[in-house]
VMD Tcl script that builds the backbone (N, CA, C; Angstrom):
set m [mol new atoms 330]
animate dup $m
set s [atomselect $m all]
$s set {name element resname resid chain x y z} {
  {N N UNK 1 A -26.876 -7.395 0.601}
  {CA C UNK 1 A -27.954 -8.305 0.260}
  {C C UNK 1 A -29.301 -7.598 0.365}
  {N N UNK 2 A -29.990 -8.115 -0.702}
  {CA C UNK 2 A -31.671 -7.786 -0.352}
  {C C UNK 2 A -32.518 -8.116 0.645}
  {N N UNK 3 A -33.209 -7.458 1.493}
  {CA C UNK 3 A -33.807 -8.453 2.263}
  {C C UNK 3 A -34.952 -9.357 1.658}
  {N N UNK 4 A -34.759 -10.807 2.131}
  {CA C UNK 4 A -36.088 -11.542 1.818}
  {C C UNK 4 A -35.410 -12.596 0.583}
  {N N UNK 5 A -34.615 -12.134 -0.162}
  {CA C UNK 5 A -33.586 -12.861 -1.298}
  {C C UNK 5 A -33.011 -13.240 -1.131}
  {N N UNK 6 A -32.880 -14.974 -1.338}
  {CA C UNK 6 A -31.589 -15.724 -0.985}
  {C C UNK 6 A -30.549 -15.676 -2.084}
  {N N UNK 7 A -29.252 -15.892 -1.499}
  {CA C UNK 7 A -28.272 -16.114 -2.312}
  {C C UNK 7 A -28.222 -16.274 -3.880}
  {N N UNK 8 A -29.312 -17.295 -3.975}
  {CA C UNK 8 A -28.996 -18.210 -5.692}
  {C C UNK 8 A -29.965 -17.137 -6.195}
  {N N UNK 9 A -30.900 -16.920 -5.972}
  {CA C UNK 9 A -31.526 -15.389 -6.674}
  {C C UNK 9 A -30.777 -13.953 -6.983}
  {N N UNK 10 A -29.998 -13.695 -5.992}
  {CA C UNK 10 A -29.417 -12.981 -5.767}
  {C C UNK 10 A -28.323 -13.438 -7.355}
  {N N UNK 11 A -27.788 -14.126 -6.986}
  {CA C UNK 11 A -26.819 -14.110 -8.525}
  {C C UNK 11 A -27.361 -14.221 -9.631}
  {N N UNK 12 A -28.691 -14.989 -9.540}
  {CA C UNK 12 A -29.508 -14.651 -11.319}
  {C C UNK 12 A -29.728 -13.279 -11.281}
  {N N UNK 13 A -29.885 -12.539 -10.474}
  {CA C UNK 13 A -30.450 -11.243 -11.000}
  {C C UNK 13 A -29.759 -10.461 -11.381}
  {N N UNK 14 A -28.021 -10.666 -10.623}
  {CA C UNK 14 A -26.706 -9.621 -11.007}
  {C C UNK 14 A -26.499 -10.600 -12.379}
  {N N UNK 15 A -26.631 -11.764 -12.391}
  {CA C UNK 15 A -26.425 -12.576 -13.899}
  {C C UNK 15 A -27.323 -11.776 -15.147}
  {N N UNK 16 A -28.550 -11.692 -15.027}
  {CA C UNK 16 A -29.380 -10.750 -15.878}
  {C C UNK 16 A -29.119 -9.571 -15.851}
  {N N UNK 17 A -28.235 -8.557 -14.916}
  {CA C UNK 17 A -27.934 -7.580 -15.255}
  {C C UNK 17 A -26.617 -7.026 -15.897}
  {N N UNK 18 A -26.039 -8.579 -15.959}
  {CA C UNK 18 A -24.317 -8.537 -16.707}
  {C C UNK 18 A -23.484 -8.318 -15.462}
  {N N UNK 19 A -23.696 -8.387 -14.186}
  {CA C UNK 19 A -22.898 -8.379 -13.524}
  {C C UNK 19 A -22.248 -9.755 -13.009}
  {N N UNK 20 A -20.852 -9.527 -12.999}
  {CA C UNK 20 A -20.307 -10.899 -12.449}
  {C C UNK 20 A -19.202 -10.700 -11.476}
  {N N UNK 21 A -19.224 -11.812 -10.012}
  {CA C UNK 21 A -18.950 -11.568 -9.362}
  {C C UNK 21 A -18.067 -12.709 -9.403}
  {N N UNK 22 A -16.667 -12.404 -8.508}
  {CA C UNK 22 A -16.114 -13.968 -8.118}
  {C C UNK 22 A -15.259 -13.392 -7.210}
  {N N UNK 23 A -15.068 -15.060 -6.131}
  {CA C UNK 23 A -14.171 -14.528 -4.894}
  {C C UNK 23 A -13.420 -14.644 -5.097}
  {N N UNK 24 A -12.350 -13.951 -4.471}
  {CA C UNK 24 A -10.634 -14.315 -4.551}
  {C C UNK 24 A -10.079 -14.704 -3.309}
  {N N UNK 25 A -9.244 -15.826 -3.579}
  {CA C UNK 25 A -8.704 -16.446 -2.360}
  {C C UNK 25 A -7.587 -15.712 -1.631}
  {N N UNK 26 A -7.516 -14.758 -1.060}
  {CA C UNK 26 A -6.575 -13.968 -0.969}
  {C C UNK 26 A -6.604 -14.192 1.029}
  {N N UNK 27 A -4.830 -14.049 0.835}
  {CA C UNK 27 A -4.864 -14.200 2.092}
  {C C UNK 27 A -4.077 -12.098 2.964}
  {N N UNK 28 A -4.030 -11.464 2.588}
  {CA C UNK 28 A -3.285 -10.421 2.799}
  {C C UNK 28 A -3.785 -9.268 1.610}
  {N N UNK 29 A -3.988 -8.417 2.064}
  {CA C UNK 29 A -4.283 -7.153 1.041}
  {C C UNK 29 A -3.359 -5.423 1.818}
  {N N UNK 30 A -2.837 -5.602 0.651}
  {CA C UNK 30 A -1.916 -4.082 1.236}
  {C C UNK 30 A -2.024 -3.081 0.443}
  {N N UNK 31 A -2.432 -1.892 0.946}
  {CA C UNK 31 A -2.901 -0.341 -0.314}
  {C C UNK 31 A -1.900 0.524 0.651}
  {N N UNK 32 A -0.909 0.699 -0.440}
  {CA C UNK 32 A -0.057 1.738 -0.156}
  {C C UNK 32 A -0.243 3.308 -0.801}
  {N N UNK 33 A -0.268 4.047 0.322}
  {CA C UNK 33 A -0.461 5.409 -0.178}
  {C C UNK 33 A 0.655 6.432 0.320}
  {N N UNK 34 A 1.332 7.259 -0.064}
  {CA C UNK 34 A 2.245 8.213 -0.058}
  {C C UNK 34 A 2.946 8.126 1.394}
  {N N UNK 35 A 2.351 8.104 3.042}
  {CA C UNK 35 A 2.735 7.928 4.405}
  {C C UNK 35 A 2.283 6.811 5.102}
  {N N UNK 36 A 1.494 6.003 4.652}
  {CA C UNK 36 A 1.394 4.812 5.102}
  {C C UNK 36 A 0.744 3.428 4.383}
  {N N UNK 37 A 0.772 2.545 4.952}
  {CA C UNK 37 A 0.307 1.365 4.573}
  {C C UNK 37 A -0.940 0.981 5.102}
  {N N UNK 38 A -1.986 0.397 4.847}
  {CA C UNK 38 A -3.241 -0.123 5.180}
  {C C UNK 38 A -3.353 -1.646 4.888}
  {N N UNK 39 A -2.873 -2.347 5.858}
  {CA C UNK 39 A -3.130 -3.593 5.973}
  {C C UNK 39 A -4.421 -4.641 6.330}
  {N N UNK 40 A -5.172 -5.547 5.245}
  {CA C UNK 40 A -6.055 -6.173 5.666}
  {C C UNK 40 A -5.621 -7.824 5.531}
  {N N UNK 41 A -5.918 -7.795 7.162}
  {CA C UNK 41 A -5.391 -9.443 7.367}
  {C C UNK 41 A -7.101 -10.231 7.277}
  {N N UNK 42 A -6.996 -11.496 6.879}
  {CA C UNK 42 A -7.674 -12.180 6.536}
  {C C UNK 42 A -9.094 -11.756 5.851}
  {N N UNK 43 A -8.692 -11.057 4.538}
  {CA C UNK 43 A -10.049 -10.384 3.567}
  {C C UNK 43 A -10.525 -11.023 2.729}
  {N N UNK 44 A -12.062 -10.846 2.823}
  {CA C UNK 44 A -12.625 -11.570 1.947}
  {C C UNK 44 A -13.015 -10.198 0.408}
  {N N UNK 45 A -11.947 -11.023 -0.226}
  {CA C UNK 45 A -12.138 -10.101 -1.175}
  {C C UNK 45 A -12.801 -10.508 -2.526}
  {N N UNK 46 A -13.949 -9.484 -2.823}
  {CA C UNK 46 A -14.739 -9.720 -4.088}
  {C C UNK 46 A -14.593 -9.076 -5.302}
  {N N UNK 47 A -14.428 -9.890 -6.500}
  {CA C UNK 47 A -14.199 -9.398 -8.152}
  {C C UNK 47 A -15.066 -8.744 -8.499}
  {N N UNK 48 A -15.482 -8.040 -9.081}
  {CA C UNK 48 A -17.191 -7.816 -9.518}
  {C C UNK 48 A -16.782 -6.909 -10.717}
  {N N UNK 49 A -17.061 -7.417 -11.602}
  {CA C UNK 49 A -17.057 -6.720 -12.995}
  {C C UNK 49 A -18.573 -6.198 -13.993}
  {N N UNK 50 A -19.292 -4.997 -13.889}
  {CA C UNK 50 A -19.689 -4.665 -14.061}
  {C C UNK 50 A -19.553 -4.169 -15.582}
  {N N UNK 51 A -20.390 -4.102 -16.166}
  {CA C UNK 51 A -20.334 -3.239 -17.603}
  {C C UNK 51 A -18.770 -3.093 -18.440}
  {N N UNK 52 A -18.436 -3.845 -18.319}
  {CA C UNK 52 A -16.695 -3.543 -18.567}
  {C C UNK 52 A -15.644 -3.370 -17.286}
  {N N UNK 53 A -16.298 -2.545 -16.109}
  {CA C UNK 53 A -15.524 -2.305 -15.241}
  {C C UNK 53 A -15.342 -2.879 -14.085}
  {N N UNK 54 A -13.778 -3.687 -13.675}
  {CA C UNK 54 A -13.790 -4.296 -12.823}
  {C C UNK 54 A -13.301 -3.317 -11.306}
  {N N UNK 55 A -14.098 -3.607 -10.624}
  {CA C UNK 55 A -13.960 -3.091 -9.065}
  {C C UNK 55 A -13.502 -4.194 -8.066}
  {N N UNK 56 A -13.291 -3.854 -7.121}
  {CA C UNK 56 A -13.219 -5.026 -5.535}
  {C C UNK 56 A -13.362 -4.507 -4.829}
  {N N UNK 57 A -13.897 -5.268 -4.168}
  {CA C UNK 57 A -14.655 -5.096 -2.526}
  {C C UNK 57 A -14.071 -5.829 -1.701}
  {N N UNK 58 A -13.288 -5.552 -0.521}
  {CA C UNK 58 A -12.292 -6.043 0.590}
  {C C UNK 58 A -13.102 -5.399 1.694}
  {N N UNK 59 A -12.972 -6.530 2.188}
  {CA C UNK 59 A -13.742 -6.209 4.128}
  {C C UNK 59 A -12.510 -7.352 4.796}
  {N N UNK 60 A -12.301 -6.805 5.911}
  {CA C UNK 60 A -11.519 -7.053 6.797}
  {C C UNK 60 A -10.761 -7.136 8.046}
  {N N UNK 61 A -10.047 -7.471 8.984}
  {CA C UNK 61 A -9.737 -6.635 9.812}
  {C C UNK 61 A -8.229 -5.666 9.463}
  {N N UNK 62 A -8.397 -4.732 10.023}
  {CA C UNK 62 A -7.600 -3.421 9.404}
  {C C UNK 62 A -6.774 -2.850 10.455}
  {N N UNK 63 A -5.252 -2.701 9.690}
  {CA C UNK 63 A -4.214 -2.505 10.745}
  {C C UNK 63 A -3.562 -1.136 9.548}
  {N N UNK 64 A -2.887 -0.209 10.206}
  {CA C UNK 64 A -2.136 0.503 9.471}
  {C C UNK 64 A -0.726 0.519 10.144}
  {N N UNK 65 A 0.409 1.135 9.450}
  {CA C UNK 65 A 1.889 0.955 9.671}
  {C C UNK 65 A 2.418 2.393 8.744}
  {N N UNK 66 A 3.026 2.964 9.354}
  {CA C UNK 66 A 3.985 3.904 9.015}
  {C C UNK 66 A 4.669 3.808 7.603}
  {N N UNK 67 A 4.847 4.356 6.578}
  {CA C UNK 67 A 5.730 4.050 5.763}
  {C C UNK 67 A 7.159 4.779 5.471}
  {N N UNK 68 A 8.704 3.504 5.990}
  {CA C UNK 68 A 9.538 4.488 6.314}
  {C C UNK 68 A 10.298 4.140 4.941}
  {N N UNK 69 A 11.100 5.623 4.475}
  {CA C UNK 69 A 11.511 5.680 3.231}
  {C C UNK 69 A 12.596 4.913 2.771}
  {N N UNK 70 A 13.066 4.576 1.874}
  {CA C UNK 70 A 13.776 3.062 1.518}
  {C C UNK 70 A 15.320 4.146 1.180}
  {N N UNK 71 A 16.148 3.775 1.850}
  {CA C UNK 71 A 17.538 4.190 1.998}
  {C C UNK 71 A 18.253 3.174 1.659}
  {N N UNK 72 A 19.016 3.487 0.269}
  {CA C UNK 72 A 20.128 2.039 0.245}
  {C C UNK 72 A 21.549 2.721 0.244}
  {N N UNK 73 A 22.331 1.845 0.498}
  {CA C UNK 73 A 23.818 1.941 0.912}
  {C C UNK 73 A 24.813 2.605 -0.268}
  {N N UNK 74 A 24.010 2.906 -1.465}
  {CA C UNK 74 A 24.706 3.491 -2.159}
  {C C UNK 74 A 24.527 5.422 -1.906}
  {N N UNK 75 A 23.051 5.422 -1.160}
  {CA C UNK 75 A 22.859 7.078 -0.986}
  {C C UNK 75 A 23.665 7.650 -0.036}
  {N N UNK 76 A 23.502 6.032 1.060}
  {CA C UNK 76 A 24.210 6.340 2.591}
  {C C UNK 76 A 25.765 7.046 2.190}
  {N N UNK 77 A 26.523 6.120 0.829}
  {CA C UNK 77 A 27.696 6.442 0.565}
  {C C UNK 77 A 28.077 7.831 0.274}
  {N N UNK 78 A 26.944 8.016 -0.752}
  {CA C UNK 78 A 26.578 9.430 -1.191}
  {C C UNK 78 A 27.088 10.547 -0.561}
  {N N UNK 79 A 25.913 10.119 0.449}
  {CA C UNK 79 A 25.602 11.688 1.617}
  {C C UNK 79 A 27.004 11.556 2.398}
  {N N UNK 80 A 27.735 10.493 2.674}
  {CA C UNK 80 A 29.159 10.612 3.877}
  {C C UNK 80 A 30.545 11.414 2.652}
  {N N UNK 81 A 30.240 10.736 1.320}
  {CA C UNK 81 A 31.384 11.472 0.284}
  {C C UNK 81 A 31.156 12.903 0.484}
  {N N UNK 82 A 30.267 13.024 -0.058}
  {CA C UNK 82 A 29.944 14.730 -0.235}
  {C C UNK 82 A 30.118 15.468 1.056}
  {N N UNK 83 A 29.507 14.660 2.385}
  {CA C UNK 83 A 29.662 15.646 3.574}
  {C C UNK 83 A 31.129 15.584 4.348}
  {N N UNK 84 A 32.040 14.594 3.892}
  {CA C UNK 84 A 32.702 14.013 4.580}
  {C C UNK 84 A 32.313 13.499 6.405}
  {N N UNK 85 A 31.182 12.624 6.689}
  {CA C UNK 85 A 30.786 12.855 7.922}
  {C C UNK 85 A 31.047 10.958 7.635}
  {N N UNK 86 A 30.766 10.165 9.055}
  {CA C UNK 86 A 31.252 8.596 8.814}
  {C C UNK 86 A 29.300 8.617 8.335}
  {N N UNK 87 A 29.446 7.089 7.692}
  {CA C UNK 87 A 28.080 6.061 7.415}
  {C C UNK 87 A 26.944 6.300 8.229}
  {N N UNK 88 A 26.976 5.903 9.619}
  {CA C UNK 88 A 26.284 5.972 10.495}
  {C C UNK 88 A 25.078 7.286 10.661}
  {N N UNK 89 A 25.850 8.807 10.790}
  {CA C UNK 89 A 25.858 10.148 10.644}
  {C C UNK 89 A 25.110 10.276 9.505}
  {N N UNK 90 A 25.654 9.657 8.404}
  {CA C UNK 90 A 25.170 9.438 7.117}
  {C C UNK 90 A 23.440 9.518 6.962}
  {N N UNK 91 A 23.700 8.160 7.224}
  {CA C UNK 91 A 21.655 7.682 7.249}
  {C C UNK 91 A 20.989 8.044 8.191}
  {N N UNK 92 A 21.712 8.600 9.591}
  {CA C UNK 92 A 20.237 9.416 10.129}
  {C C UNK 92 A 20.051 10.667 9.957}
  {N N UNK 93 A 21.588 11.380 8.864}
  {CA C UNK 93 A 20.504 12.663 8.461}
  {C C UNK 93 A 19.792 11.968 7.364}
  {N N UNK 94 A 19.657 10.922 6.393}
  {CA C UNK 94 A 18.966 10.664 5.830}
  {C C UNK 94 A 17.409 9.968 5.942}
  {N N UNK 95 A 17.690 9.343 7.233}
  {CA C UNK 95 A 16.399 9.008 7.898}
  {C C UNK 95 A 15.441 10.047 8.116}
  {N N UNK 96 A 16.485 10.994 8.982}
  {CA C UNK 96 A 15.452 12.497 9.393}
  {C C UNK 96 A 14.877 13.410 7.879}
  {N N UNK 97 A 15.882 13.101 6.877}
  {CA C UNK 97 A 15.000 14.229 5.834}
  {C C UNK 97 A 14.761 13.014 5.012}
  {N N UNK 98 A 13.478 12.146 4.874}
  {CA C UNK 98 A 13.300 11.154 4.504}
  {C C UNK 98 A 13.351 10.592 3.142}
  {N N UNK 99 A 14.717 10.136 3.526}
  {CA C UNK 99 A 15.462 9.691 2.442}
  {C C UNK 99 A 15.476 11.134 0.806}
  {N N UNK 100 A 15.405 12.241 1.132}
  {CA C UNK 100 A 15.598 13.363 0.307}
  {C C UNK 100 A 17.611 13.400 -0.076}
  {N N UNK 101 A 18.265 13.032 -0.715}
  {CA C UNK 101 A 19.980 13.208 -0.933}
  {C C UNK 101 A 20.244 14.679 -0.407}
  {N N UNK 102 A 19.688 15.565 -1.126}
  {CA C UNK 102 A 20.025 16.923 -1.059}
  {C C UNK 102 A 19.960 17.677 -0.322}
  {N N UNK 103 A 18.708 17.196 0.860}
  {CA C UNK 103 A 18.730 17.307 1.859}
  {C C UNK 103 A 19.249 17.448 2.694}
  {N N UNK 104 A 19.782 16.025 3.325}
  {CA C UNK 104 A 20.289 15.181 3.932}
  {C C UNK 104 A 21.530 15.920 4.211}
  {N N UNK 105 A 22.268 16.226 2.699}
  {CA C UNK 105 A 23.528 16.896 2.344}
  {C C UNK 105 A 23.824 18.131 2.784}
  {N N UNK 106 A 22.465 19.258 2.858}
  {CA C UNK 106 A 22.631 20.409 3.182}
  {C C UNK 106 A 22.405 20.700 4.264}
  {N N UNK 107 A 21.681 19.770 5.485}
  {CA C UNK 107 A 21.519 19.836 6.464}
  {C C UNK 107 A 22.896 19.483 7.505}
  {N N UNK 108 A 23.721 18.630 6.940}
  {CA C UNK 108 A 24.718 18.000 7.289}
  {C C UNK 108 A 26.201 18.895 7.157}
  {N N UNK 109 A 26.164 20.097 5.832}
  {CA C UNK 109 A 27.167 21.219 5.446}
  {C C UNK 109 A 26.914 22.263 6.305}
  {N N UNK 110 A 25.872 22.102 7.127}
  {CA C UNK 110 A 25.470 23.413 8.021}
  {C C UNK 110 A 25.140 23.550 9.048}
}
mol reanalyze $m
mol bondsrecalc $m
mol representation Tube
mol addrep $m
């Protein structure tokens, strides 16, 4: 905000400059990136479309979480055929080389 400018000014002037803003009712915002997650619980998140281009603005409070790799029961099968080792054996060499097959496999032959 400007100082000294209230609110309803404040939007004629982004209105005269083509900017438009709107809130979104959002209750949860999650940006996932390659090792983790960035969680914002209760964000007030803003539209703002500028010149063609739409952006957002999220403020919040901010939690992050690990991101662990998604193993399904057909790889688990995978890695125990090929290594002959049981299920179990299976997915935590696959846990440990995260979720990689070939990995998993060659770490397990050796």
């Amino acid at each position: 905000m400007i100082p000294g400018m209230n609110p309803r000014q404040m939007q004629a002037a982004m209105r005269r400059m083509g900017i438009k803003q709107e809130e979104l009712d959002a209750t949860e915002v999650i940006i996932r990136t390659k090792d983790k997650e960035i969680i914002i619980l209760n964000p007030n998140v803003a539209k703002v479309n500028m010149m063609g281009q739409t952006t957002y603005q999220i403020s919040g409070e901010e939690t992050e979480q690990g991101v662990s790799p998604k193993i399904n029961d057909d790889d688990i099968k995978m890695v125990a055929d090929q290594t002959g080792v049981d299920l179990e054996k299976a997915k935590g060499a696959l846990e440990k080389s995260d979720g990689d097959l070939a990995k998993a496999i060659v770490d397990l032959k050796s």
